[in-house]
Steps between C-alpha positions, in 0.01 A plus 500: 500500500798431765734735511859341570804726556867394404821667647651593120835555722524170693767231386834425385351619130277784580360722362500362118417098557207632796387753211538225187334297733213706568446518169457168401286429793243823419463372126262258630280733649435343803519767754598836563876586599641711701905591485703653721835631402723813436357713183778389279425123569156575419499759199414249219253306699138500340173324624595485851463801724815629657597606855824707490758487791861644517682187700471121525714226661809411427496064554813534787287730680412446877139368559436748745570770210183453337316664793739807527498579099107521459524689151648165360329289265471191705328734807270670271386191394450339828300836540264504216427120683421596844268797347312234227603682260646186356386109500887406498832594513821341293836588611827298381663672740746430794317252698537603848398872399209387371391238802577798776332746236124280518548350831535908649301680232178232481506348830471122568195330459384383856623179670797556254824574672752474232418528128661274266606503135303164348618388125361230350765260345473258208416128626425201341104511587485836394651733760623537845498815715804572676482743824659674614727557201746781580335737769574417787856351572446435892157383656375345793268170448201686573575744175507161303140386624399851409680411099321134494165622553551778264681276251181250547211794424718606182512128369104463558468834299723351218246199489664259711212352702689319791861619457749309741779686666875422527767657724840505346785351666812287501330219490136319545602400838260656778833549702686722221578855525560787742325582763262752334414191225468260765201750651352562217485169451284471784284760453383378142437180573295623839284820295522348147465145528296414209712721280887411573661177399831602691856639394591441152839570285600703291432242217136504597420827364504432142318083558173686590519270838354799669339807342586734772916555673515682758886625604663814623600767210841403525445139381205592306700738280812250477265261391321681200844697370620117515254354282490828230888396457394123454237606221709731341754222468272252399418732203812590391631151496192379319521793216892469457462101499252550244701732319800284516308162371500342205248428205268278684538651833337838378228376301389332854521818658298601188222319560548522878512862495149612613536293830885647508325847486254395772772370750682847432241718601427295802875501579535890434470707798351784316205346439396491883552893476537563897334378838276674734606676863225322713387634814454880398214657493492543058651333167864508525696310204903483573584393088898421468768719559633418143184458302457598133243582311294166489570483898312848540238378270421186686553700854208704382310233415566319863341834625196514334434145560497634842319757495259239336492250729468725783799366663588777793145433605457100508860518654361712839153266493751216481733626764189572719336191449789316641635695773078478586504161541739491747827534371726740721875620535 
């Protein structure tokens, strides 16, 4: 069975949400598990083998600290990666760590020159994957090629047969933007013609207009933190609405409320559990700084459905294929 490790000291709740987590997600059976934390994190664990370490990340670190503190859990785990001694690796941990930590420890896949952090984000036709979301702050337009035709591999591996691409910007204008944009711009429409449909808004991610944004990690991560505050909202004020109604009001949420609990879930960032670092050579799943125990859960299941879908390998044919054909820096 696949064997998926999880950092049990990652995240603004670790260790007891990654552990009650774990839990929930090994009484299905699915695979085995593998966690990595202190011994007292891990002393009432049972059904998942254990891999004891005596430090782990604090989430203010420095990135770079991750490669200097190799007895911590997020490094050990990278580890047990590289050596296949693992299918997968879950960390909630600080973000930057963890891109440095699999970008230096397992090595890019080839053509790649910047890995990315790719989540996909709830949309009206389903979803839409957003990349980079929150790894890289500063690129050059050449590092955003690189995220489109990664972001474009991942959406055929989720099913989506010919998935059109969007570059976010101020506006749809071809004109709009910095410089960097502007280029990028360029070099999407010139190596990717059949696949982008030009610069869309920030109101495009959610319409489904394009299944694929592509953006720098700055604006990628403003982006997603923007729209888990607009769900969150929209769920409060739709429970204390409820709450506050009269007679009538609740016996139509009543009868409304299994399509109430659908629009939840799909509205609850938990339920997308994490996104994958792209670009690294193994199965890298950055879940959310502040997840809980149903965020761990689902982060775990993102990773096996990786591991499943063979996605570090269809990513480098994908990458390959492309840069084969004639697509260059």
């Amino acid at each position: 069975m696949p064997r998926i490790g999880l950092d049990a000291m990652g995240g603004d709740r670790a260790p007891v949400e990654n552990v009650e987590g774990a839990r929930l997600f090994l009484s299905d059976g699915k695979c085995d598990l593998v966690l990595i934390g202190t011994k007292q994190a891990l002393t009432n664990v049972e059904g998942a083998e254990k891999v004891e370490v005596d430090d782990f990340l604090p989430m203010d670190v420095r990135p770079t600290e991750v490669l200097r503190r190799k007895n911590c859990s997020m490094y050990v785990g990278l580890q047990l990666l590289k050596e296949k001694k693992i299918d997968a690796f879950v960390s909630a941990g600080n973000t930057g760590a963890l891109f440095a930590g699999a970008t230096f420890v397992l090595g890019r896949i080839e053509h790649v020159d910047r890995p990315a952090l790719a989540v996909p984000v709830p949309s009206i036709k389903g979803f839409t994957i957003l990349i980079d979301a929150g790894a890289n702050v500063r690129v050059r337009a050449d590092h955003l090629l690189d995220f489109a035709i990664m972001g474009l591999a991942y959406a055929r591996v989720l099913g989506k047969q010919q998935p059109k691409l969007g570059l976010l910007n101020v506006g749809e204008e071809e004109n709009k933007g910095d410089e960097i944009t502007k280029e990028a711009y360029e070099l999407l429409k010139t190596h990717l013609p059949d696949s982008f449909l030009g610069n869309v808004e920030g109101h495009d991610i959610n319409t489904g207009k394009v299944d694929v944004v592509v953006c720098d990690g700055f604006s990628g991560n403003v982006a997603m933190k923007t729209m888990e505050g607009t769900a969150k909202m929209i769920v409060t004020t739709l429970k204390d609405q409820i709450r506050n109604a009269g007679i009538f009001a609740k016996l139509g949420a009543l009868m409304l409320s299994r399509t109430l609990k659908k629009m939840m879930e799909k509205l609850d960032p938990r339920t997308y559990g994490g996104g994958f670092i792209l670009g690294v050579n193994g199965l890298v799943i950055k879940a959310h700084g502040s997840s809980d125990r149903k965020a761990m859960k689902n982060a775990l299941e993102v990773a096996l459905k990786g591991v499943q879908m063979n996605l570090v390998e269809k990513i480098a044919g994908e990458i390959a294929r492309v840069r084969d054909s004639g697509v260059g820096r």
